[in-house]
C-alpha positions as CSV (number, residue, x, y, z in Angstrom):
1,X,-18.4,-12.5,16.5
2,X,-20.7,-13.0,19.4
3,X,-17.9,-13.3,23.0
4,X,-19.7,-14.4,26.1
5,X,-18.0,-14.4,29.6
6,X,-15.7,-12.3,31.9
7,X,-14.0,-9.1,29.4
8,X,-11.4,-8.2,32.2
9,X,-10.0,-12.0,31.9
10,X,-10.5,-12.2,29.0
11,X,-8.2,-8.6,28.1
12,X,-5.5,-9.9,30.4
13,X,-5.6,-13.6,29.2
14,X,-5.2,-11.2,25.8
15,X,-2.6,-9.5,27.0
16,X,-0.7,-11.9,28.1
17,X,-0.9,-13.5,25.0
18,X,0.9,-10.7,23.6
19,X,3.5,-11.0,26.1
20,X,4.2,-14.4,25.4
21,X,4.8,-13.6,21.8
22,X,7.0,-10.6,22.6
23,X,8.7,-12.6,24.5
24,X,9.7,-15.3,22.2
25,X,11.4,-12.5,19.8
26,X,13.1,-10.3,22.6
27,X,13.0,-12.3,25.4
28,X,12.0,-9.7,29.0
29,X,15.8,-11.1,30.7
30,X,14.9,-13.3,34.2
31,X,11.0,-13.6,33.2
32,X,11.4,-14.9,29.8
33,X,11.4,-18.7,31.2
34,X,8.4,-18.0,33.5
35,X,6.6,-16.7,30.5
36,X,7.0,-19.4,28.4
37,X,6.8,-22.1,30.4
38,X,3.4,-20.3,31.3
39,X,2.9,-19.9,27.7
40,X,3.3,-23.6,27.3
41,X,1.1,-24.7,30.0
42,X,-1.1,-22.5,28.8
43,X,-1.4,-23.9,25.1
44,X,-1.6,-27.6,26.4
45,X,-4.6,-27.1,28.8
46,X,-6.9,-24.7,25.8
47,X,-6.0,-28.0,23.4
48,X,-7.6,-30.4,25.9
49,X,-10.1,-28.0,26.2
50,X,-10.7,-27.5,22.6
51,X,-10.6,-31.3,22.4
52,X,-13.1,-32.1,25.5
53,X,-15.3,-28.9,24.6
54,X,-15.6,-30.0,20.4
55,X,-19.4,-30.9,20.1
56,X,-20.3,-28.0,22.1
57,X,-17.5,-25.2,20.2
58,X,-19.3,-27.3,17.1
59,X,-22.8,-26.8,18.4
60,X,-22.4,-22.9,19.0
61,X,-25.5,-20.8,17.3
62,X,-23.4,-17.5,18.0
63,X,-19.7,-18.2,16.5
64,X,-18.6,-20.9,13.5
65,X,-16.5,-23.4,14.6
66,X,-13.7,-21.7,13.9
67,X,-14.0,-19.2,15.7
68,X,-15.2,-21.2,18.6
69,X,-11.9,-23.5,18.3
70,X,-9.7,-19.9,18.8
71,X,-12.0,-18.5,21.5
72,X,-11.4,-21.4,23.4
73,X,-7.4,-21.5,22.5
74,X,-7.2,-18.3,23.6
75,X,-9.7,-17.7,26.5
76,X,-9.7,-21.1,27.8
77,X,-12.1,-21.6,30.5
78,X,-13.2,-17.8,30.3
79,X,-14.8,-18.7,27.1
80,X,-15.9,-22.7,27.5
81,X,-17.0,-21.6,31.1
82,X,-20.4,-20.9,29.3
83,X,-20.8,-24.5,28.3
84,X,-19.7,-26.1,32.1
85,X,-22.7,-23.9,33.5
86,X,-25.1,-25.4,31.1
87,X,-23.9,-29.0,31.9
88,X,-24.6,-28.3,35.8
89,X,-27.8,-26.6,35.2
């Protein structure tokens, strides 16, 4: 699988992930609501994005569209970034 764009966000973005699902099982005590209501931000903007981004996450030589669809819903803008550039080029 072919990943374009910036590694450091895209570890943290990663990480936090990972904290977000931690936290749902044993919540971290006073950050558990900032995480998830983070979390949830988070899942509602990559959907748009997955939604305004389809023909290009469809039209991608380098992933399926599968892939493309969870690159984006878990990058976000680290990962569709690529396709913005294009459009203003």
């Amino acid at each position: 699988m072919h990943i374009m764009g910036n590694t450091l966000g895209k570890v943290v973005t990663l990480g936090f992930w990972i904290a977000a699902i931690i936290n749902l099982i044993t919540p971290f005590g006073a950050a558990a609501p900032w995480i998830t209501g983070i979390a949830a931000l988070l899942v509602i903007a990559h959907s748009v994005e997955c939604i305004v981004f389809r023909k290009q996450i469809q039209a991608d030589p380098n992933n399926s569209a599968l892939a493309g669809y969870v690159l984006v819903f878990l990058f976000g803008v680290l990962h569709s970034g690529q396709w913005m550039n294009k459009n203003k080029a």
